[in-house]
Structure formats: structure tokens, C-alpha cells
TORKOL-4160 file (C-alpha; in steps of 0.2 Angstrom, whole numbers, padded with zeros to 4 digits, m for minus):
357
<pt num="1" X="0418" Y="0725" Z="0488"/>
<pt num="2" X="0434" Y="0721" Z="0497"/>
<pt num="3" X="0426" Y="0724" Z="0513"/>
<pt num="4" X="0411" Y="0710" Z="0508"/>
<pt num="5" X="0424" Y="0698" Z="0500"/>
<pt num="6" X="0439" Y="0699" Z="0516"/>
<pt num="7" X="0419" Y="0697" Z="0528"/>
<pt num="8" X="0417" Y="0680" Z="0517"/>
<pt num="9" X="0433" Y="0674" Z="0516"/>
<pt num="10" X="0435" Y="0676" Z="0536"/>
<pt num="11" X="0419" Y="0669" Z="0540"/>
<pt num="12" X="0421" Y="0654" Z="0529"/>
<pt num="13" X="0437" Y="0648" Z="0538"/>
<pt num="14" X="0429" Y="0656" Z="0557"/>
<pt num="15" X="0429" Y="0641" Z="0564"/>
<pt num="16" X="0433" Y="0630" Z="0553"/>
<pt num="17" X="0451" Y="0627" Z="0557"/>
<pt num="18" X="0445" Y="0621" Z="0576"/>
<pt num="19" X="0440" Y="0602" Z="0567"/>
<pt num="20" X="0446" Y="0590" Z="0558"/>
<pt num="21" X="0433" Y="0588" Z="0544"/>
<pt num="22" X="0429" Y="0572" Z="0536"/>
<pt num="23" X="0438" Y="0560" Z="0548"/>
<pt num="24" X="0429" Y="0545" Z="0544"/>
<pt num="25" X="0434" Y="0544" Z="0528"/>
<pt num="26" X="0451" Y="0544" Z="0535"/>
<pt num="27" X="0466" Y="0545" Z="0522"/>
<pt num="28" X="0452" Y="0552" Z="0509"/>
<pt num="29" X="0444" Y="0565" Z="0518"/>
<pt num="30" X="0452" Y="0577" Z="0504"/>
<pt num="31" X="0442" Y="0569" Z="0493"/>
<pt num="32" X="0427" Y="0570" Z="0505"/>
<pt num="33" X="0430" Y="0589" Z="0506"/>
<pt num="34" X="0431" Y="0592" Z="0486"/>
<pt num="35" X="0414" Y="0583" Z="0484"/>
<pt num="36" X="0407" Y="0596" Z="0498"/>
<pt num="37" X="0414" Y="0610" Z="0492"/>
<pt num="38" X="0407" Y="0604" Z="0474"/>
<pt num="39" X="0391" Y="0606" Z="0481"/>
<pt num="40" X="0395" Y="0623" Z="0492"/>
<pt num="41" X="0399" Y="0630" Z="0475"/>
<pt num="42" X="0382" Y="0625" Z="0468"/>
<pt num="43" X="0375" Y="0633" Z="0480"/>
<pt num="44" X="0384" Y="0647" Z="0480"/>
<pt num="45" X="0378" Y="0650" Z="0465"/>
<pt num="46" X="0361" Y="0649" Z="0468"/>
<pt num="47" X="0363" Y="0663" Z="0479"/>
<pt num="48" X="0371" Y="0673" Z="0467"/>
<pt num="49" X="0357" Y="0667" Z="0456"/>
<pt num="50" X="0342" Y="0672" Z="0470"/>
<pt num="51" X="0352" Y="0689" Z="0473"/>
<pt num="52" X="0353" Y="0695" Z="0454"/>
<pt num="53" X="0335" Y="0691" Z="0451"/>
<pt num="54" X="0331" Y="0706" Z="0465"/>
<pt num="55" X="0347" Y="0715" Z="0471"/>
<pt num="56" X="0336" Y="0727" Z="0481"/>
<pt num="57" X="0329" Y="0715" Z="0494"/>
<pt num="58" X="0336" Y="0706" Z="0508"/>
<pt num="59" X="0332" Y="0688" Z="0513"/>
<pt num="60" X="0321" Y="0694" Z="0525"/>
<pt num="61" X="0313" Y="0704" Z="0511"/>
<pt num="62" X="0313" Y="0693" Z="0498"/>
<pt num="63" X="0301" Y="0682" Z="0509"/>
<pt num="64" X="0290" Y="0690" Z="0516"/>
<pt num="65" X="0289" Y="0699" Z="0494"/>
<pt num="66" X="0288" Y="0681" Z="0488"/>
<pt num="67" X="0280" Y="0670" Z="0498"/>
<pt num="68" X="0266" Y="0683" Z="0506"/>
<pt num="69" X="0268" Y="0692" Z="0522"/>
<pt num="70" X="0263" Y="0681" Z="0535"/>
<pt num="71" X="0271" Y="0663" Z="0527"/>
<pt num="72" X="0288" Y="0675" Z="0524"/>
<pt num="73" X="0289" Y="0682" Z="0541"/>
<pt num="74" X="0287" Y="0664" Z="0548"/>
<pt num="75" X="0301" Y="0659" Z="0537"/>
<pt num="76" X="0311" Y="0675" Z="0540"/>
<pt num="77" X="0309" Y="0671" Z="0560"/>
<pt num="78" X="0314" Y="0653" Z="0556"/>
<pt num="79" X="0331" Y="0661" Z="0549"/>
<pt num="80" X="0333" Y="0673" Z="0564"/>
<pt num="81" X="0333" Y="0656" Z="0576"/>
<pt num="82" X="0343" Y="0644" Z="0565"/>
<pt num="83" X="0358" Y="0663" Z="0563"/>
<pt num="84" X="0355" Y="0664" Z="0580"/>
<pt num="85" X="0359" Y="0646" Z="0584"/>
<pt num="86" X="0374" Y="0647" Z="0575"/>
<pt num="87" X="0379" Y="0661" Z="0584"/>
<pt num="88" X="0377" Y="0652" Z="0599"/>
<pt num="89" X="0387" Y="0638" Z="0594"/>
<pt num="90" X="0401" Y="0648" Z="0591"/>
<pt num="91" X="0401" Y="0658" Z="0605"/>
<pt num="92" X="0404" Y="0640" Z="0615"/>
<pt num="93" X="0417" Y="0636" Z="0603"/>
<pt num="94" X="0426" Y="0653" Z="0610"/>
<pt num="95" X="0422" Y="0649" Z="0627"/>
<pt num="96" X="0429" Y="0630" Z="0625"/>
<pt num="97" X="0446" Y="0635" Z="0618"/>
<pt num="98" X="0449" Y="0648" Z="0628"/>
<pt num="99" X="0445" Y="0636" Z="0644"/>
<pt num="100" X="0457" Y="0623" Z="0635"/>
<pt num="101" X="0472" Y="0635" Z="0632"/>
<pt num="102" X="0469" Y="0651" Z="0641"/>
<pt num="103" X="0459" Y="0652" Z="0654"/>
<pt num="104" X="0458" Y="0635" Z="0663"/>
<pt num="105" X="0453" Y="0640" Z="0681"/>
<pt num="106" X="0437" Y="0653" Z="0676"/>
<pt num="107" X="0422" Y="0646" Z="0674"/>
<pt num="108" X="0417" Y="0645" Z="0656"/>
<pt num="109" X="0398" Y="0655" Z="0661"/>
<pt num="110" X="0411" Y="0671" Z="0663"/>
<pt num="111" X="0420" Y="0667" Z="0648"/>
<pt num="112" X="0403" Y="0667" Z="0636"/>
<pt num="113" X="0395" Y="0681" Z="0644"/>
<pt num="114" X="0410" Y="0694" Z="0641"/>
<pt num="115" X="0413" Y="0688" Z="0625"/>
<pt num="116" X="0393" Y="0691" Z="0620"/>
<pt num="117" X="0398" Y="0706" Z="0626"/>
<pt num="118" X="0413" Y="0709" Z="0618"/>
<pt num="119" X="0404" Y="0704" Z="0602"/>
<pt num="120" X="0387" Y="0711" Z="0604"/>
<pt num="121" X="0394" Y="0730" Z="0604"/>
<pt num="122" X="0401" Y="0727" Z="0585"/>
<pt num="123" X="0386" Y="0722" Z="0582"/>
<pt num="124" X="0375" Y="0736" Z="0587"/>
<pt num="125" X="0384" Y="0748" Z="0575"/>
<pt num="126" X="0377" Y="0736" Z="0562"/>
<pt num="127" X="0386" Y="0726" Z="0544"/>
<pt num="128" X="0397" Y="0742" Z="0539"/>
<pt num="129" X="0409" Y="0739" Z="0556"/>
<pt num="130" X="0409" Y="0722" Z="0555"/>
<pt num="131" X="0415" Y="0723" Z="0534"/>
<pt num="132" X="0428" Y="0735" Z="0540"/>
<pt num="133" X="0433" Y="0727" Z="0555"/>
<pt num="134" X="0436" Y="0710" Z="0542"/>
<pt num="135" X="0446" Y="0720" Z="0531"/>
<pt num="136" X="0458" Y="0724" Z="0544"/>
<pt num="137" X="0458" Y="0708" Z="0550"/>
<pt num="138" X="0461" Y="0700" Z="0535"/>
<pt num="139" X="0477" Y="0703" Z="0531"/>
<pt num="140" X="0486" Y="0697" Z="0547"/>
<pt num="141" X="0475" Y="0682" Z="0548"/>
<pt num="142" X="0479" Y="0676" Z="0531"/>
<pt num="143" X="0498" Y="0679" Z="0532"/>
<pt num="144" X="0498" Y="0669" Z="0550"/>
<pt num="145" X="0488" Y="0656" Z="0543"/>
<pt num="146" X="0503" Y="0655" Z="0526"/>
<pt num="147" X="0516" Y="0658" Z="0541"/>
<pt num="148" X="0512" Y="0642" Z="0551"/>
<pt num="149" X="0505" Y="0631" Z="0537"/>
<pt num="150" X="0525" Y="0634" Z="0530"/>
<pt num="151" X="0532" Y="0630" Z="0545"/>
<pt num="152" X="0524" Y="0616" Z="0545"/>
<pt num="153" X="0530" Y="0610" Z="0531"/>
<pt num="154" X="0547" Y="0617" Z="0534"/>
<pt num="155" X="0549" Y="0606" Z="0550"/>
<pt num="156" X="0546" Y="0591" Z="0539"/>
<pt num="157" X="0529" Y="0588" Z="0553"/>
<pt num="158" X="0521" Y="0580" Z="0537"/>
<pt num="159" X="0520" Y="0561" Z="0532"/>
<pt num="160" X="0516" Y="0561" Z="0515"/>
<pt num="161" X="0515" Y="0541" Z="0513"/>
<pt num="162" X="0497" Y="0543" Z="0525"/>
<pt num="163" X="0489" Y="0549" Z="0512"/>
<pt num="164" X="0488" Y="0532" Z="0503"/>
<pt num="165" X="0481" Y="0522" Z="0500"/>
<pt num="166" X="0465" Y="0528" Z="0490"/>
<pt num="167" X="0448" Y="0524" Z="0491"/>
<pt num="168" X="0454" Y="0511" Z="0503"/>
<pt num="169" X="0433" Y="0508" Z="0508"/>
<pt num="170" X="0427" Y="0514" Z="0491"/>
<pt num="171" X="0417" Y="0531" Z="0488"/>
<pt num="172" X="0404" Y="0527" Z="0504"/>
<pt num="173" X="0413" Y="0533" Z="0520"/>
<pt num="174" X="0419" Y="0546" Z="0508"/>
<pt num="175" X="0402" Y="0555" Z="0503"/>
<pt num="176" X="0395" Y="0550" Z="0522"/>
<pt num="177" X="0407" Y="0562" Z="0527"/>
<pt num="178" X="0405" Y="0575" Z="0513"/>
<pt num="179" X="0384" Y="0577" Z="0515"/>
<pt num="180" X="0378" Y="0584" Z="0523"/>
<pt num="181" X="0391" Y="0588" Z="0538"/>
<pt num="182" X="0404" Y="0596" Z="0527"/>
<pt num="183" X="0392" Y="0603" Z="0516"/>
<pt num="184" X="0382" Y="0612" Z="0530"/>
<pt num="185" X="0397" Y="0618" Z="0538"/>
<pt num="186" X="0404" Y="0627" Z="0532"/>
<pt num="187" X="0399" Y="0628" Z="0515"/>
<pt num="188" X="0380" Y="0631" Z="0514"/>
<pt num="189" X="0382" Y="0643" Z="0529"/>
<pt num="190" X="0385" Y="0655" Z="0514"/>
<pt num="191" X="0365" Y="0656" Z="0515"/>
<pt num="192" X="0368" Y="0670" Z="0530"/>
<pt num="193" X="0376" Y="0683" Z="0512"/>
<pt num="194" X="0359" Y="0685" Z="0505"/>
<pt num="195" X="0356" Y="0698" Z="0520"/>
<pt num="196" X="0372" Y="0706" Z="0514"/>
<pt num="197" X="0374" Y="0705" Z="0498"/>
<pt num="198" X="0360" Y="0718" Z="0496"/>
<pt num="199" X="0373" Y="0730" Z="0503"/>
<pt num="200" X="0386" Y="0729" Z="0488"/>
<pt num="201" X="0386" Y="0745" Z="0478"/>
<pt num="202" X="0396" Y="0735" Z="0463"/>
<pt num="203" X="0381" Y="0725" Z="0459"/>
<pt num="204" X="0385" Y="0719" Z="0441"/>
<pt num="205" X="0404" Y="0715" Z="0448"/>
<pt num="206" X="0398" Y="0704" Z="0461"/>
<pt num="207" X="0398" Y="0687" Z="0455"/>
<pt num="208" X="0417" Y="0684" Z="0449"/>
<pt num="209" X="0425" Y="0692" Z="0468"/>
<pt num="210" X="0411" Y="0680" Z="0478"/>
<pt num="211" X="0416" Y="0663" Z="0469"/>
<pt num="212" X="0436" Y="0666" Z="0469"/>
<pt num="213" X="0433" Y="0671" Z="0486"/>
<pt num="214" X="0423" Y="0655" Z="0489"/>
<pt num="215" X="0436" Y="0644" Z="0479"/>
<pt num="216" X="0450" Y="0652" Z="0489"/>
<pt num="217" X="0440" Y="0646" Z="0504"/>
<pt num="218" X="0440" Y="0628" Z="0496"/>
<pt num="219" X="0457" Y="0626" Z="0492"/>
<pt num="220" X="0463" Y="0632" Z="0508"/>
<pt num="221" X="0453" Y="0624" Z="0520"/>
<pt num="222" X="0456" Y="0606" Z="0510"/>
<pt num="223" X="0474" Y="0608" Z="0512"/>
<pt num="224" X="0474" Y="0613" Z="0532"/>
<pt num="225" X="0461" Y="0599" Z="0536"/>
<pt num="226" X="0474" Y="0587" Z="0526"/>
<pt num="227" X="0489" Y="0594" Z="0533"/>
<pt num="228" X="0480" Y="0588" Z="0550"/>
<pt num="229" X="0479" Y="0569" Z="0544"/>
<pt num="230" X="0497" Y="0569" Z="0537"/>
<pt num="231" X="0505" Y="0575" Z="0553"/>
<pt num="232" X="0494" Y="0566" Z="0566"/>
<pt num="233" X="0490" Y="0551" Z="0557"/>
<pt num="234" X="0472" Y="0542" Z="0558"/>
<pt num="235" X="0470" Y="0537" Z="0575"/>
<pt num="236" X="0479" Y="0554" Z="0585"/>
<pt num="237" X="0467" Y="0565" Z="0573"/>
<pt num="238" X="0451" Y="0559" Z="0578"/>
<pt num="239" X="0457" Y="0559" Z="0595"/>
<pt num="240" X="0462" Y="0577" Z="0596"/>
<pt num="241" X="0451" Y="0590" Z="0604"/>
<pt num="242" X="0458" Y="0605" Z="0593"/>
<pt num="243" X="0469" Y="0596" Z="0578"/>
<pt num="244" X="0477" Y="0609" Z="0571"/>
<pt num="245" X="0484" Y="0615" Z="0589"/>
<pt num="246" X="0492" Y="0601" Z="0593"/>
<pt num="247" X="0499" Y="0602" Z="0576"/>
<pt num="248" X="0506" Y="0618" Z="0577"/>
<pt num="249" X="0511" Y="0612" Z="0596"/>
<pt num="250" X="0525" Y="0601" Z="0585"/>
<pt num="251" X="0535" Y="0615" Z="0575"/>
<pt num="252" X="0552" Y="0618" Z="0585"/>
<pt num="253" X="0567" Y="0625" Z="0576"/>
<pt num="254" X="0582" Y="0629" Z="0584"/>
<pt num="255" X="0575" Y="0631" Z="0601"/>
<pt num="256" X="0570" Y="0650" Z="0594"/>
<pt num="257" X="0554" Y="0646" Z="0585"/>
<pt num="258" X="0543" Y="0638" Z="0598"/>
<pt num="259" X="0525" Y="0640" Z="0604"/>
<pt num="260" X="0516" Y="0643" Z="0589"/>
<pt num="261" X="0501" Y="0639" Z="0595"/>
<pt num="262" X="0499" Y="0657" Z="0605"/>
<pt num="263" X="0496" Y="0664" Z="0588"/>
<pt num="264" X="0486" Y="0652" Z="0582"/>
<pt num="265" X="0475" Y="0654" Z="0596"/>
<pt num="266" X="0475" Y="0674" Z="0592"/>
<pt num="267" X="0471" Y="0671" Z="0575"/>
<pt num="268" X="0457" Y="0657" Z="0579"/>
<pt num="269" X="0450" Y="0670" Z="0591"/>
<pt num="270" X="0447" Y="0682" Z="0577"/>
<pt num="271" X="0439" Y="0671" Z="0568"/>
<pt num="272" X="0428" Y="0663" Z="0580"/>
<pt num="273" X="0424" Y="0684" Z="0585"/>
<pt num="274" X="0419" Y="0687" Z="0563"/>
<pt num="275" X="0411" Y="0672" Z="0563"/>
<pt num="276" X="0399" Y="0675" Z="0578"/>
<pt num="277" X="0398" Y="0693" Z="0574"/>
<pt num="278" X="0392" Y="0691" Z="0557"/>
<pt num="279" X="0378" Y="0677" Z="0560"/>
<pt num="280" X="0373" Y="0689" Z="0576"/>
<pt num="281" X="0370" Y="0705" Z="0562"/>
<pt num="282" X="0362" Y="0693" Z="0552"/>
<pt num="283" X="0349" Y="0688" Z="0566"/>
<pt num="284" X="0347" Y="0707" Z="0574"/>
<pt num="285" X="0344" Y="0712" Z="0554"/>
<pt num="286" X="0329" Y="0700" Z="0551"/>
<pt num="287" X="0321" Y="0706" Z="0570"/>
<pt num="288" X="0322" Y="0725" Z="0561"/>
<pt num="289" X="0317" Y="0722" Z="0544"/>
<pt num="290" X="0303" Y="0708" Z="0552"/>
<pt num="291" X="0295" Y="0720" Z="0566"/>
<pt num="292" X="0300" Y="0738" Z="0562"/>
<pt num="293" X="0312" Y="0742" Z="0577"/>
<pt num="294" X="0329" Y="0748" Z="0577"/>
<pt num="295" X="0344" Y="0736" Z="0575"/>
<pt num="296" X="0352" Y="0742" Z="0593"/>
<pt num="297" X="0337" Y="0736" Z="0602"/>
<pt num="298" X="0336" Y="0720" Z="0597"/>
<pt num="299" X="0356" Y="0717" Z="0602"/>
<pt num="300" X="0353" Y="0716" Z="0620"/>
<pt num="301" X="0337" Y="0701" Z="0618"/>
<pt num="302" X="0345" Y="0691" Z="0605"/>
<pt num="303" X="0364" Y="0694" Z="0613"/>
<pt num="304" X="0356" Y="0686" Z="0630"/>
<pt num="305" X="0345" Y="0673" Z="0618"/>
<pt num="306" X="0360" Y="0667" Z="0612"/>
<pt num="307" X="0369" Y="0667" Z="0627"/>
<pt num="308" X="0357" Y="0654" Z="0633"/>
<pt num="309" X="0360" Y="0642" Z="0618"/>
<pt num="310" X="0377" Y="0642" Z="0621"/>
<pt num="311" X="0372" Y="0634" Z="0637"/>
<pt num="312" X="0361" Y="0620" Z="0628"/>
<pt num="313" X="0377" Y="0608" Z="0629"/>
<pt num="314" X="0379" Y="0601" Z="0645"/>
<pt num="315" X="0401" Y="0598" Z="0640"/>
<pt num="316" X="0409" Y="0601" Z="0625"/>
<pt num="317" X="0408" Y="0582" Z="0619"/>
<pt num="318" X="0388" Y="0585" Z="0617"/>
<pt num="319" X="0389" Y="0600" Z="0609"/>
<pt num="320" X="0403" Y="0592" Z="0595"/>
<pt num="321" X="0392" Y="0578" Z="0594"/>
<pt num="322" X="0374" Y="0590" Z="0591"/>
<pt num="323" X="0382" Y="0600" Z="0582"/>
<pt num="324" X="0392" Y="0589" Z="0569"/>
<pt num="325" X="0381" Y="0576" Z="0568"/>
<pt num="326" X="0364" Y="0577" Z="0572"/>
<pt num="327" X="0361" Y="0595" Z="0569"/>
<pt num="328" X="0368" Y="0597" Z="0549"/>
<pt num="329" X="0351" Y="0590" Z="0542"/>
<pt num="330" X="0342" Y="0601" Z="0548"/>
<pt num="331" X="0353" Y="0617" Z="0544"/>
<pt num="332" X="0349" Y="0609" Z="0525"/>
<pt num="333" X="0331" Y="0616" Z="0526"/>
<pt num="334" X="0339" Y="0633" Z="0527"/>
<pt num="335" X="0353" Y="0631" Z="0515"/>
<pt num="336" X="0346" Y="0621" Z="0504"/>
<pt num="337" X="0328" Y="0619" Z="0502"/>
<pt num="338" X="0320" Y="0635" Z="0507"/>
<pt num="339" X="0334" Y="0644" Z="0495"/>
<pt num="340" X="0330" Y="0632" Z="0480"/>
<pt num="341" X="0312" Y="0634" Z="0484"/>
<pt num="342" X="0312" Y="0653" Z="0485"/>
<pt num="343" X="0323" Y="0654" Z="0468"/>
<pt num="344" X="0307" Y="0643" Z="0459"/>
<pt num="345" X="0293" Y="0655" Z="0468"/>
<pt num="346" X="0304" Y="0670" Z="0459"/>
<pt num="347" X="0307" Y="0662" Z="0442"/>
<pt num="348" X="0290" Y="0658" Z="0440"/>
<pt num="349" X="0284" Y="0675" Z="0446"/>
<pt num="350" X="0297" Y="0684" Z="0435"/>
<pt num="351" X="0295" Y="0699" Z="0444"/>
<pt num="352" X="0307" Y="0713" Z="0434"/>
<pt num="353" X="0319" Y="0718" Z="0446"/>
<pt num="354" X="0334" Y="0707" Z="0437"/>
<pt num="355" X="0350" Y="0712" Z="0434"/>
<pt num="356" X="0357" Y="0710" Z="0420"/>
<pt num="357" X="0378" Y="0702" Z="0422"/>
């Protein structure tokens, strides 16, 4: 259970931290992130609700179970594309910040390839590595996280007065920003746990860790995304490549505590590594449960599949822009509507495999 839960938490904040959610809706994009989040939790819920209905069975499984073998394997390739994408899409992330504050003079095809690399040999040894490998993790990302958020505050960065005033354009900019790009990421990429929840021995003790986990998540990543706002104001913000880095670029005391940002970077790589890592195992998963063949066989295809997606962008301004604002629709159908859809084909079907909580 703590290994699931530290995977979750991890992966919701993953890259997360990199934008400044909301930004249209300026001064109350806090408000746009608690009506998101609202919604994350509903549908959180539901895939609670979809799990303990048949703890035995996978997403990929519960397809192919539920809607028939060929319309499921369609559905459960559909999935393997759209974790595969978002692999993909964080795998460029990677590559982009580590061009912007590393690594400026290596060409960024280098950068993606040994990280697929880098990435693709946790994933061969499958979910239990990559749970353990959060649970270590955990700890020292949260405390670094708590660490610079302090200091932040501690420096007196933050402009309280930005925050007003309220529903200065009323409540539309407000939910435009909240759905669906807030909503599909991060929140409804909580879809990719079906394939792990399966994995829990403490089935009946799930639900209670997952949503304190998931309102942990809420909280946190409204206050960082705010704390971006009050120290950069409205027009730096929207401006800023990497908000939070040029944030944590501001905290000097005493000409001893300087350069944050190398450990923010750290900590933002780590992320960005769970993040991919776990869409990447939910993708080589479904190629094993769909076709038959071993999970390390699939790693090298999809790793080189993904690879080539990262590569879909042509500069990192087109890939913000498909990513943030054309592509969350779409991601809806997997977080949203196929989910709802499969939860009404098994309470209609009431097949007895339901747990009782």
C-alpha cells in the first residue's frame, strides 16, 4: 500500500510543477484549480468505483471482459497509444528542461534518446521496481518540495495583495481554465491506476489511502501553482518558460543560501523520470495482457515508439501549445467517457466479483 500511494502521489505532482496551471484566469486561478480538482476527485471515485466492482482485473482485462474481445482489445490498444503519448510528452518535457538548465550545447535528439534509455530499463523489471523506486523517492522529494516552498515564503518573495481582486471577469475565464485542461492534466491521468490498482494486496483498505493521497495532491499542487502568481505577478507568469524556476531563482539569504534551483531541477527530474516511467508500464502492460508476449519484449518497440512522438513537436512552444490546449479534449474520452461508459456496461451486467468496503 505505501509503495502504491508514494507511485500516486509522485506521479500526480510529475510534471506538474513545470506550468503554471490556470493562467487565464489570472489572480483566480486557485479557484480555477479547486473546481478541477473537484472534478479529479469524482473521477477518482469512479475508479475506485470501477475497481471494487472487479478487483481481479486490469483495465486492459476489464475491456476486453466487458465490452467483448475484439471491441475491448480495440479499446485497450486505444489506451496503450493515448499512455504512450503521454509518455512521450514527458519524455520532451525532460529533454526541454534539461536543454534550458543543463545541458544547453547537446542536441536535444541525445538528451531523449538516453533518457528513453535511462527510463525504459525500470520499466522492464515491470510495476514492483517502479512502486519501490517511488517509495524511496518519496521522502526526499516531498521534504525538497516543503524545503523550497518555506523558503519562499521566508524571503518575503510572495505579494499577497495579487491575489485580489476576486472574480474580477466573473466565473467564466475561471471554469475555461478549469475544464478540461486542468482536469485532464493532471487530474484524470489518475485513469492510467486502474492497471495498478489490480496489484494491491489490501483491497478492502484501498479506498481511504487513494483519496487522502489524491487530496494531498490537490492541496499542494493549488498552493505551488498560486505561490507562482503571487511572486511573478500576472504578466511575468505567463511569460515564464518554467514558472516555478524562476521563482526559486529569486530565494537569496545571506549570500549562503543561493541557487535553489539546482535542487529543484533534481527534484523535477525525478518526477518527470516517475511520471514517464509509470505511463510507460502502463502501456507495455496492456501490449502483454492484449497479445500474450512478455513485458520485456515490448520495452524496446514502444521505448523507440515513444521516442518518435517526443519528436512530433517541431520546438517546445508547439508542443506546450498541443499539449495544453488542443490535446485535453481528447484525453477526456480516456478519462472520462470510456471509464463512465465501462462502469454502466458493469452495473448493468452485475457480474459478482464486487468487493464489499
Amino acid at each position: 500500500m505505501p509503495e502504491l500511494v508514494s507511485t500516486l502521489i509522485l506521479f500526480e505532482i510529475g510534471s506538474t510543477t513545470l506550468f503554471m496551471l490556470g493562467s487565464e484566469a489570472k489572480q483566480d486561478a486557485w479557484l480555477a484549480m479547486i473546481i478541477a480538482a473537484s472534478i479529479g476527485l469524482a473521477l477518482t471515485l469512479l475508479y475506485l468505483a470501477i475497481y471494487y466492482r472487479d478487483p481481479e482485473r486490469d483495465l486492459f482485462e476489464l475491456c476486453r471482459y466487458y465490452f467483448g474481445k475484439w471491441a475491448g482489445t480495440i479499446i485497450g490498444l486505444s489506451f496503450i497509444v493515448y499512455f504512450a503519448y503521454e509518455a512521450s510528452r514527458v519524455l520532451r518535457d525532460l529533454g526541454e528542461l534539461t536543454v534550458l538548465v543543463l545541458l544547453n550545447r547537446t542536441p536535444l535528439l541525445i538528451i531523449l534518446l538516453l533518457s528513453v534509455l535511462v527510463v525504459g530499463n525500470t520499466v522492464r523489471y515491470g510495476a514492483r521496481v517502479l512502486f519501490l523506486t517511488s517509495l524511496a523517492l518519496f521522502p526526499i522529494m516531498i521534504l525538497s518540495y516543503l524545503f523550497l516552498g518555506t523558503m519562499t515564503v521566508g524571503t518575503g518573495l510572495i505579494e499577497y495583495e495579487q491575489i485580489r481582486p476576486l472574480l474580477e471577469q466573473g466565473w467564466k475565464p475561471i471554469w475555461n481554465a478549469a475544464f478540461p485542461e486542468i482536469v485532464a492534466f493532471p487530474f484524470g491521468q489518475l485513469v492510467l491506476f486502474l492497471v495498478f490498482f489490480p496489484l494491491v494486496k489490501e483491497r478492502r483498505r484501498l479506498r481511504r489511502p487513494v483519496l487522502i493521497s489524491y487530496l494531498f495532491v490537490a492541496i499542494f499542487l493549488t498552493i505551488i501553482n498560486q505561490m507562482n502568481f503571487l511572486v511573478l505577478g500576472p504578466h511575468l507568469v505567463e511569460k515564464s518558460t518554467v514558472p516555478l524556476l524562476q521563482v526559486i531563482q529569486l530565494i537569496e539569504i545571506i549570500d549562503v543560501f543561493e541557487r535553489m534551483d539546482v535542487l529543484f531541477v533534481l527534484i523535477l527530474f525525478m518526477g518527470l523520470g516517475i511520471k514517464m516511467a509509470a505511463f510507460f508500464v502502463g502501456a507495455v502492460t496492456g501490449l502483454q495482457k492484449i497479445t500474450g508476449i512478455g513485458l520485456k519484449k515490448w520495452v524496446l518497440p514502444l521505448g523507440t515508439a515513444i521516442y518518435a512522438a517526443s519528436l512530433i513537436s517541431p520546438n517546445y512552444t508547439h508542443h506546450m501549445w498541443l499539449g495544453l490546449e488542443k490535446m485535453p479534449l481528447l484525453f477526456l474520452i480516456f478519462q472520462i467517457a470510456i471509464p463512465l461508459f465501462l462502469f454502466l456496461v458493469m452495473h448493468v451486467q452485475r457480474k459478482p466479483n464486487k468487493i464489499k468496503v
